[in-house]
N, C-alpha and C positions, 0 to 999 in steps of 0.2 A: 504494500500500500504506500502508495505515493503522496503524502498530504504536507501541508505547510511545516505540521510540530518537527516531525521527523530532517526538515532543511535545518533548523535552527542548530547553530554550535551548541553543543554544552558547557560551554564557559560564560555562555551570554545567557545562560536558564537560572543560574545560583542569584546574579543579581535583581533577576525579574522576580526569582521564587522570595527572596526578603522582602524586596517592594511589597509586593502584595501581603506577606504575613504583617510586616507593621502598618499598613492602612487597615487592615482585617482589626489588627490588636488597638487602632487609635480609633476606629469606629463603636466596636462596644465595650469603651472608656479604659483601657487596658486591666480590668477586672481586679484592681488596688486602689487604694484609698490617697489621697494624694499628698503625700508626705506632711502635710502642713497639720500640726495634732491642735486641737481649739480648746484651751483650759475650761476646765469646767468647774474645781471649786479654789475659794482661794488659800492659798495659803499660809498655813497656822506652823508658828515655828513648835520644832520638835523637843525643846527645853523651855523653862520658866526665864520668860528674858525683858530686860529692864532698858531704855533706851537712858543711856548717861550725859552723851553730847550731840547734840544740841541740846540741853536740858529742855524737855515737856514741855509745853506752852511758852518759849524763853522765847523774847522780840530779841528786835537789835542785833541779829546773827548776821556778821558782816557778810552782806552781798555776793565781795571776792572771797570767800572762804573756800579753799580748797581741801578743810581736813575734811578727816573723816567722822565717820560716824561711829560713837566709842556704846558696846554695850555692856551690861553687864547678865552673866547665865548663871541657873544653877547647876546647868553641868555644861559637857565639852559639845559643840554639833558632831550629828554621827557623820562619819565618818569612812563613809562608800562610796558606791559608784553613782546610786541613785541619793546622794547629798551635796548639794556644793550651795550655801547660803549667803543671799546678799541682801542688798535693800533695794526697795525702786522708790525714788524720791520726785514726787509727782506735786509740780508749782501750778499759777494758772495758766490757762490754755496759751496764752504768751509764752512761756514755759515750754509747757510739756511736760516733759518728764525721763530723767537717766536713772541706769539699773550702776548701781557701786560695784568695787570687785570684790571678790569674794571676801568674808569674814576671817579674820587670821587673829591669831593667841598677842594680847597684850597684856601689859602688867597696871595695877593702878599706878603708879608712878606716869605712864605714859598721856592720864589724859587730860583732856585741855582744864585751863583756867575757866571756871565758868560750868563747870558739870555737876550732873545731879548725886547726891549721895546714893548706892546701890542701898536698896531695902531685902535684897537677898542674903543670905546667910551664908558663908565663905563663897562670895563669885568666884566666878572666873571670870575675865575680861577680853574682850574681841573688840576690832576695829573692820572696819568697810570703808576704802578709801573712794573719794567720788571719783570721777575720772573726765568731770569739768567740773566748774566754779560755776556754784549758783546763778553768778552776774545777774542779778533782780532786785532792787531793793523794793521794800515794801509790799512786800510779797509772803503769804501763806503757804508753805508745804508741809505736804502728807511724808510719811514715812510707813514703807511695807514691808512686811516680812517678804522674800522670794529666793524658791529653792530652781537655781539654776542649771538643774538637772529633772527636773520633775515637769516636764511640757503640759499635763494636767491641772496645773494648777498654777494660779495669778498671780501675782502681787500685787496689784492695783486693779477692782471691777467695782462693779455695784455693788455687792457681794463682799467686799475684803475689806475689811478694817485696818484703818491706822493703826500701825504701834505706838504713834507720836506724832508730834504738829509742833510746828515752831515757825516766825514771822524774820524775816530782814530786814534790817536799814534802809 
């Protein structure tokens, strides 16, 4: 039998056979979920934890401030693959809002002039450094707990409560 398929090279078949299996696989929506995970609850830190600097309602937090945010725990954050803790510090919509870097081991000696006394019984102490400067003054921001490994869950929603609030210059 003499027909057109049987003309065709074989080396010209492999690239016609992918063409069609990935229009076949982007037609009905390639049968996965599309990487992007949408939080759904927010996030509640995994130890009793006390926000020290910016101290709780405190004004007057210079604008260019570039430290961090000092906490105090009653134990260490855990400490896997599904933990890596930070803050999301949400201004007004002027703003926006940045996520700190992760949480790391401090001593009270290290934190700022201006901090709250811990009410926790022996802390431990961790620091979140920002990774810009406020640059706002007279401005209101939230502070949120967020676990930068857990794609399920928020740190700033309708849903997620502040751990603290404090106003700039």
């Amino acid at each position: 039998m003499n027909n057109w398929w049987n003309r065709i090279p074989a080396r010209n078949l492999i690239p016609a056979a992918f063409a069609l299996a990935t229009v076949a696989v982007a037609a009905c929506g390639g049968g996965g979920s599309s990487g992007t995970v949408t939080p759904t609850t927010p996030c509640t830190s995994p130890v009793t934890l006390q926000v020290l600097y910016p101290q709780p309602g405190a004004t007057g937090v210079p604008a260019n401030t570039t430290t961090a945010i000092f906490v105090a725990t009653s134990a260490a954050f855990p400490s896997n693959s599904s933990n890596d803790w930070d803050t999301q510090i949400v201004g007004p919509p002027t703003y926006g809002s940045q996520f700190t870097q992760s949480f790391t081991a401090t001593t009270a000696n290290s934190l700022p002039a201006g901090s709250a006394v811990p009410t926790i019984t022996n802390p431990l102490y961790f620091s979140s450094a920002l990774t810009n400067p406020l640059a706002l003054g007279g401005a209101t921001f939230s502070i949120y707990i967020n676990n930068l490994n857990d794609a399920n869950c928020y740190g700033a929603g309708s849903a997620a409560s502040p751990i603290s609030t404090f106003s700039t210059q």
